[in-house]
N, C-alpha and C positions, 0 to 999 in steps of 0.2 A: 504494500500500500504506500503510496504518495505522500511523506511529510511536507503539507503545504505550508508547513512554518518557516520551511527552511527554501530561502531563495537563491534561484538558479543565476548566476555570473556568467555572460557570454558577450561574446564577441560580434560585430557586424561588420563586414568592408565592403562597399561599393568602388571595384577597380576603373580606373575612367581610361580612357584611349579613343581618339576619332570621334567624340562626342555622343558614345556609346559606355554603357555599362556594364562590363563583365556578372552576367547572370548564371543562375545556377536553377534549375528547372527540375524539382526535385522526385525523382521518379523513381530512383532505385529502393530504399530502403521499407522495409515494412513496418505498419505501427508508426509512420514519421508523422507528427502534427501536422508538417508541412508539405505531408506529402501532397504532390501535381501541383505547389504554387513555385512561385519562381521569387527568389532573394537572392540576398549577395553571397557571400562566403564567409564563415566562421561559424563557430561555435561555442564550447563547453571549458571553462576554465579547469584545467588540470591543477594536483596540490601545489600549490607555493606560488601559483604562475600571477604577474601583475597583468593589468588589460595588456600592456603591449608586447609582453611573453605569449601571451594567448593568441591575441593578432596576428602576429609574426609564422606561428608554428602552425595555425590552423591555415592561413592563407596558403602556406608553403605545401602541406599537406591537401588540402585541396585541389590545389592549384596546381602547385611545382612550379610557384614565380617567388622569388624575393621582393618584400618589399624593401625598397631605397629610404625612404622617405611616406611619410603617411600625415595626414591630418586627422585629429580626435574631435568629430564633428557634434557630438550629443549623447546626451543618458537615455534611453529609452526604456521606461516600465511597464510589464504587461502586467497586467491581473485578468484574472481569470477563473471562472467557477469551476475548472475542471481541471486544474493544471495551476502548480506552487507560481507566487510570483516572479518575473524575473526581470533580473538589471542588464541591460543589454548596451556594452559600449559604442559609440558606432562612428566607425571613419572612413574616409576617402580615400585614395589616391594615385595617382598617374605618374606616381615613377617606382616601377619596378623592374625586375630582371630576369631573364630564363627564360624557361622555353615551357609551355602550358603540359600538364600532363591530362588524362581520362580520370575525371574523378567519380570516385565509386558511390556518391550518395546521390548524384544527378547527370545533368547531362550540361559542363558549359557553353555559355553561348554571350558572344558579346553581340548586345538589343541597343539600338542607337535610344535615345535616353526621349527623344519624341514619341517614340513607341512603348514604350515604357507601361504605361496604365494600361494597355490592351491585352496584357498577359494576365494571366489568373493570378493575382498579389491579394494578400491579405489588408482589409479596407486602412487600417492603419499604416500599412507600410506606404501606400500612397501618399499619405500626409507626411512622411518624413523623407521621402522621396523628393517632393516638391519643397521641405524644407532643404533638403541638400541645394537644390539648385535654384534657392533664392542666397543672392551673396551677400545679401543684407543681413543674413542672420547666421553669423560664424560659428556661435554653440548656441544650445539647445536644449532643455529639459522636458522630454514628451511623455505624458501616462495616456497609457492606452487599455483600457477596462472591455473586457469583453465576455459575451456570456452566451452559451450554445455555438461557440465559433463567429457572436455577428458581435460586433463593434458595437459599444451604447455607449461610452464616453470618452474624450479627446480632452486632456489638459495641458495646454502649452505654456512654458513657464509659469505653473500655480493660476493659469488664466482657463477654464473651459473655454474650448470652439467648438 
């Protein structure tokens, strides 16, 4: 059983290149929350890892790119009636290195960033989507509440929208 007391620490990277977003369309795993939606890359903070121990290892393993350089663009927290809360770091960035490998929880794909909202994303990750790619708003504090899988409330810096 599920101790919802205890909240889950993860990661989030939107890789940028050609004004497209390195996606991951998540199709392989079974039992995945996410499964058939499409998000960035990362994950699950392993013991002792700080957010950008976790960034680094999960993108690489992901991926099989180094990042160079990265931006820490927002806090993102989900709650949820079905599933422990979680803190989810989440950053950008366009400078990395290597060569992409097959990653075994999806299928990637870099989606030019106007296409974006046409893929199956979960209603929240649109709003922090479009917060990336407003340059007026460098971080970010977003709660995102949701209950049967549908979205019921968005607080952005302590503000509901």
């Amino acid at each position: 059983m599920t101790d919802f007391s205890k909240p889950r620490l993860t990661t989030l990277c939107y890789l940028e290149k050609d004004e497209s977003y390195l996606m991951l369309h998540r199709v392989t795993k079974k039992n995945d929350e996410n499964h058939d939606k499409w998000i960035g890359v990362g994950g699950h903070f392993e013991f002792q890892e700080s957010p950008e121990d976790c960034l680094l290892r999960e993108v690489k393993e992901e991926t099989g790119l180094t990042l160079n350089s990265f931006s820490f663009r927002g806090i993102v927290t989900f709650n949820s009636d079905d599933h422990e809360a979680e803190y989810m770091h989440l950053y950008t960035s366009s400078d990395f290195s290597g060569s992409m490998i097959q990653c075994n929880e999806g299928n990637l794909e870099w989606v030019k960033k106007s296409q974006i909202e046409n893929l199956t994303l979960w209603e929240g990750d649109k709003i922090f989507l479009r917060l990336l790619a407003d340059k007026t708003q460098p971080f970010f504090s977003l709660k995102l509440c949701y209950k049967n899988g549908e979205l019921k409330k968005a607080v952005l810096d302590g503000k509901e929208i």
